[in-house]
C-alpha positions in Angstrom: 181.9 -44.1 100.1 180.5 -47.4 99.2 183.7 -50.0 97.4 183.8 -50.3 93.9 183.7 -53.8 92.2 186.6 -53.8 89.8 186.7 -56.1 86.7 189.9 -57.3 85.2 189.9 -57.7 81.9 191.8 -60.3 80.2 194.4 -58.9 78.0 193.8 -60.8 74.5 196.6 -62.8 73.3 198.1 -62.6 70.1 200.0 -65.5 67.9 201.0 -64.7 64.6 202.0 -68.3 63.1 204.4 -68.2 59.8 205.4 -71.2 58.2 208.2 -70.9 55.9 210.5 -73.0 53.3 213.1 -71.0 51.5 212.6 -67.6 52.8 215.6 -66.1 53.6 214.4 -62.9 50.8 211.5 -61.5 52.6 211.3 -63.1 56.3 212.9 -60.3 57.7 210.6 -57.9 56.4 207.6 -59.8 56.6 208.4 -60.4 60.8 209.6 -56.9 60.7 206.4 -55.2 59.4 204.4 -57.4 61.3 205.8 -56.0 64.9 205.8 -52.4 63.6 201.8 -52.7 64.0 200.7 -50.5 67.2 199.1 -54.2 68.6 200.2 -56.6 70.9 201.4 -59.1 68.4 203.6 -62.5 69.0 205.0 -64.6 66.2 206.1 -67.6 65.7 208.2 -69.0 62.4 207.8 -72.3 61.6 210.8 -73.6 59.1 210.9 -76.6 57.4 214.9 -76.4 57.8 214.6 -74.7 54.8 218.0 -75.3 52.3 218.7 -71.1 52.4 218.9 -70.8 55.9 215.7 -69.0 57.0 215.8 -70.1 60.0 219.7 -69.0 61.0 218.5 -65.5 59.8 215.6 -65.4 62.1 217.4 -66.4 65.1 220.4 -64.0 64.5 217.9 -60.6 63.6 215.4 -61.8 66.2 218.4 -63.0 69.0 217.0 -60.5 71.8 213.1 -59.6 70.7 211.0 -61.9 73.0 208.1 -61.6 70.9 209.4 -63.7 68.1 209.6 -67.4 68.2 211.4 -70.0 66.1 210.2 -73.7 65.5 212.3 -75.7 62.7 210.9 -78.9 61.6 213.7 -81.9 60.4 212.5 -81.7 57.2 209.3 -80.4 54.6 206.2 -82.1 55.0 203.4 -79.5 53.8 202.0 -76.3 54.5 199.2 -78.3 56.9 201.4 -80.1 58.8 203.1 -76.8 59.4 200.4 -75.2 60.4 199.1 -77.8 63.0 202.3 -77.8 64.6 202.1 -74.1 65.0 198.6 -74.4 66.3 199.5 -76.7 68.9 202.2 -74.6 70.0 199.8 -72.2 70.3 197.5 -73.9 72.1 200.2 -74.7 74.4 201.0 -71.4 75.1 197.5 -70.2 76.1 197.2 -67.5 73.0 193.8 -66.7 72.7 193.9 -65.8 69.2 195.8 -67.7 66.1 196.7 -65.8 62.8 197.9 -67.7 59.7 200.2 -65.5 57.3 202.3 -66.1 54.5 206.2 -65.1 54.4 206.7 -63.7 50.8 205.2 -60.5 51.1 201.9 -61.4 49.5 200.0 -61.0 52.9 200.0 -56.9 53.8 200.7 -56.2 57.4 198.1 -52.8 57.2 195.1 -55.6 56.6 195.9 -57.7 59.5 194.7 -55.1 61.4 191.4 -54.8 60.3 191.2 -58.9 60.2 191.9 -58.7 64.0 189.2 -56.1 64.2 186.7 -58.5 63.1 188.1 -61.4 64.8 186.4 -59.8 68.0 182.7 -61.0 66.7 183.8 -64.5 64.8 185.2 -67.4 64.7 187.4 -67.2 61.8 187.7 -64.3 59.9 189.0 -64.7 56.2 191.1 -62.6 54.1 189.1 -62.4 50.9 190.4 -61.1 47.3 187.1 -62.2 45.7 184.5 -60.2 48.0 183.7 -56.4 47.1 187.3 -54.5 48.1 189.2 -57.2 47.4 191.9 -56.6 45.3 195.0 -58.9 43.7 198.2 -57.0 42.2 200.5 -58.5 39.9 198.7 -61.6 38.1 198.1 -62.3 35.0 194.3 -62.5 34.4 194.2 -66.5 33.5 195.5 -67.0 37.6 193.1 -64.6 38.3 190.3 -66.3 36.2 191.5 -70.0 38.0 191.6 -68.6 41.1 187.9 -67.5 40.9 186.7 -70.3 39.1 188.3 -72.9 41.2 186.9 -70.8 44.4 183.5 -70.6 43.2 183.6 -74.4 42.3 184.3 -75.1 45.8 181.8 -72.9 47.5 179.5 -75.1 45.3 180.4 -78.2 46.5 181.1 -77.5 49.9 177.5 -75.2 50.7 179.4 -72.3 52.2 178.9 -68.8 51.8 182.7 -68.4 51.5 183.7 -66.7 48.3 187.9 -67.4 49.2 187.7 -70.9 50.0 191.8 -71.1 49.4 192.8 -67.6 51.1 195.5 -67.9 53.7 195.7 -65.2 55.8 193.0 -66.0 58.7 192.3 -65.4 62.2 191.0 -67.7 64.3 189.6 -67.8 68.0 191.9 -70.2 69.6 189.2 -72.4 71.4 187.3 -72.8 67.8 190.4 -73.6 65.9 191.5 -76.1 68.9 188.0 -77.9 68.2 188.3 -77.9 64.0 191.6 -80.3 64.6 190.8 -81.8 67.4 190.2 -84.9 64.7 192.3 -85.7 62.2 192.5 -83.0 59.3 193.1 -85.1 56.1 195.0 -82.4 53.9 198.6 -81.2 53.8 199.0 -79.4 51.2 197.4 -76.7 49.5 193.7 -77.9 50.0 194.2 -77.3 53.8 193.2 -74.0 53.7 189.9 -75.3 51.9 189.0 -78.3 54.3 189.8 -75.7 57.5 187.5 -73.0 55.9 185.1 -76.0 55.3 184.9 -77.4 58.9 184.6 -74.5 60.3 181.3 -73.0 58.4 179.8 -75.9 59.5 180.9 -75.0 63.4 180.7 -71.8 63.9 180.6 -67.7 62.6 182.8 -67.1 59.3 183.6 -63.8 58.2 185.6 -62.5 55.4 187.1 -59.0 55.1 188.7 -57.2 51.9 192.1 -57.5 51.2 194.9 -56.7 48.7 196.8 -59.7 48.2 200.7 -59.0 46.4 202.0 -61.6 44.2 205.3 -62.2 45.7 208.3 -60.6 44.0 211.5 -62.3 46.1 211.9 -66.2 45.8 209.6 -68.8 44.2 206.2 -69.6 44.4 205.3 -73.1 45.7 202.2 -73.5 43.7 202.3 -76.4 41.1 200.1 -77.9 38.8 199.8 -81.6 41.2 198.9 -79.1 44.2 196.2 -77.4 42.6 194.7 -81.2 41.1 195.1 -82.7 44.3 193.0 -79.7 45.8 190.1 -80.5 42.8 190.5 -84.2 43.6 189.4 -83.5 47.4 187.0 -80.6 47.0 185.3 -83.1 44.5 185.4 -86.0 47.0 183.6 -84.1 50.2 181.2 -82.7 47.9 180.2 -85.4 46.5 180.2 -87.3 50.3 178.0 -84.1 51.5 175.3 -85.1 49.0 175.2 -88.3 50.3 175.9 -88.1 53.6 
C-alpha cells in the first residue's frame, strides 16, 4: 500500500480583546458568556485600572481558567489606545485572529459566532445594526436617528460601502490588522472605530453581518457629546483630504 501524504492543519487561533473602565457590573458575565461558546476562544481584558475594581474581580473569578488574560493599564487613555495595546499583545502571542467586543452587555455572545464564521473569507468582518437583520433594542429613536445619520454621513465622506462605520464588535485577520497600525493611527477615542473601518476598505475585503446590539443596562455609558464632535471633526477632515488628495 502506497504512503499517504498527511496535511496538518493549523488550528486557528482565537483572541477575544475587551477593554474596559468601570466594569465591575457586567464583566463577569460578559467573559463568562463569551467561553460558554462551543469555539476555541481566548480573551484578554484590558483595564484602564478602572476606580471599581474590574480588574481585581477578573483576576479572582478567572484565578485558574488559562484562557483568560488580564492587562491593566496605569491609568485611562481611550478606547484606541486600548485597543492597540491589546492588538500588540496579540500580535505577540501569534493569534491568528483578533476580535474587538464591548464589556457592558451590548455585544451578544450568540452573534460572535456567526462574525467568526465570516471572518474565514475577509479581512474584517463588521457587526452591523444598520444592514438588513440588524437590529438595536432599548434606544430611544433620536440615538437611533444620530446613529444612522452620523453613519451614513461618514460612509459619504470616507467612499466606503460600510453602512456601520462606528460599530465595535469586529473580527479581524491578524496579519491585516497588524498592517492597518503598522503606522500611526491618529484617533483615541470614539472615532477609532471609524478611521480602522476606513483604512481597512482601502486594504483589503470588508464584510458586515447582522447583529442585535443591547443598550447596556448595568453601569454608565461613556458616550458624550465632545466624543461624538470630535468624531464629526475628523470624519470631516479625511473626507475632505480624500477629495484632494
Amino acid at each position: 500500500m502506497g504512503s499517504r501524504q498527511i496535511k496538518e492543519i493549523k488550528r486557528v487561533r482565537y483572541l477575544v480583546v475587551i477593554p474596559t473602565y468601570n466594569e465591575a457590573e457586567a464583566i463577569l458575565e460578559t467573559v463568562s458568556l463569551v467561553l460558554a461558546l462551543k469555539l476555541e476562544l481566548n480573551v484578554l481584558v484590558v483595564d484602564d485600572s478602572s476606580p471599581d475594581g474590574t480588574s481585581a474581580i477578573v483576576s479572582e473569578a478567572f484565578a485558574t481558567e488559562s484562557r483568560v488574560q488580564l492587562l491593566t493599564r496605569k491609568q485611562k487613555q481611550g478606547l484606541g489606545l486600548a485597543y492597540l495595546e491589546g492588538f500588540h499583545w496579540a500580535f505577540s502571542k501569534g493569534f491568528d485572529v483578533v476580535v474587538e467586543m464591548d464589556a457592558d452587555g451590548s455585544h451578544r455572545a450568540q452573534d460572535l459566532a456567526l462574525l467568526l464564521e465570516a471572518s474565514k473569507t475577509a479581512d474584517l468582518v463588521i457587526g452591523s445594526r444598520w444592514i438588513s437583520g440588524g437590529e438595536v433594542e432599548n434606544w430611544p429613536w433620536f440615538r437611533k436617528l444620530i446613529s444612522k445619520i452620523g453613519n451614513r454621513y461618514a460612509k459619504a465622506m470616507l467612499g466606503t460601502e460600510i453602512l456601520d462605520m462606528t460599530s465595535g464588535f469586529r473580527v479581524y485577520r491578524a496579519k491585516f490588522l497588524q498592517q492597518l497600525v503598522s503606522k500611526p493611527v491618529s484617533s483615541h477615542g470614539y472615532s477609532f472605530q471609524v478611521e480602522l473601518a476606513y483604512l481597512a476598505s482601502k486594504a483589503g475585503t470588508v464584510v458586515e453581518v447582522p447583529i442585535t446590539f443591547v443598550e447596556r443596562i448595568n453601569g454608565k455609558s461613556k458616550m458624550t457629546l465632545a466624543i461624538v464632535l470630535e468624531a464629526l471633526t475628523k470624519v470631516t477632515f479625511w473626507g475632505i483630504r480624500r477629495v484632494f488628495s
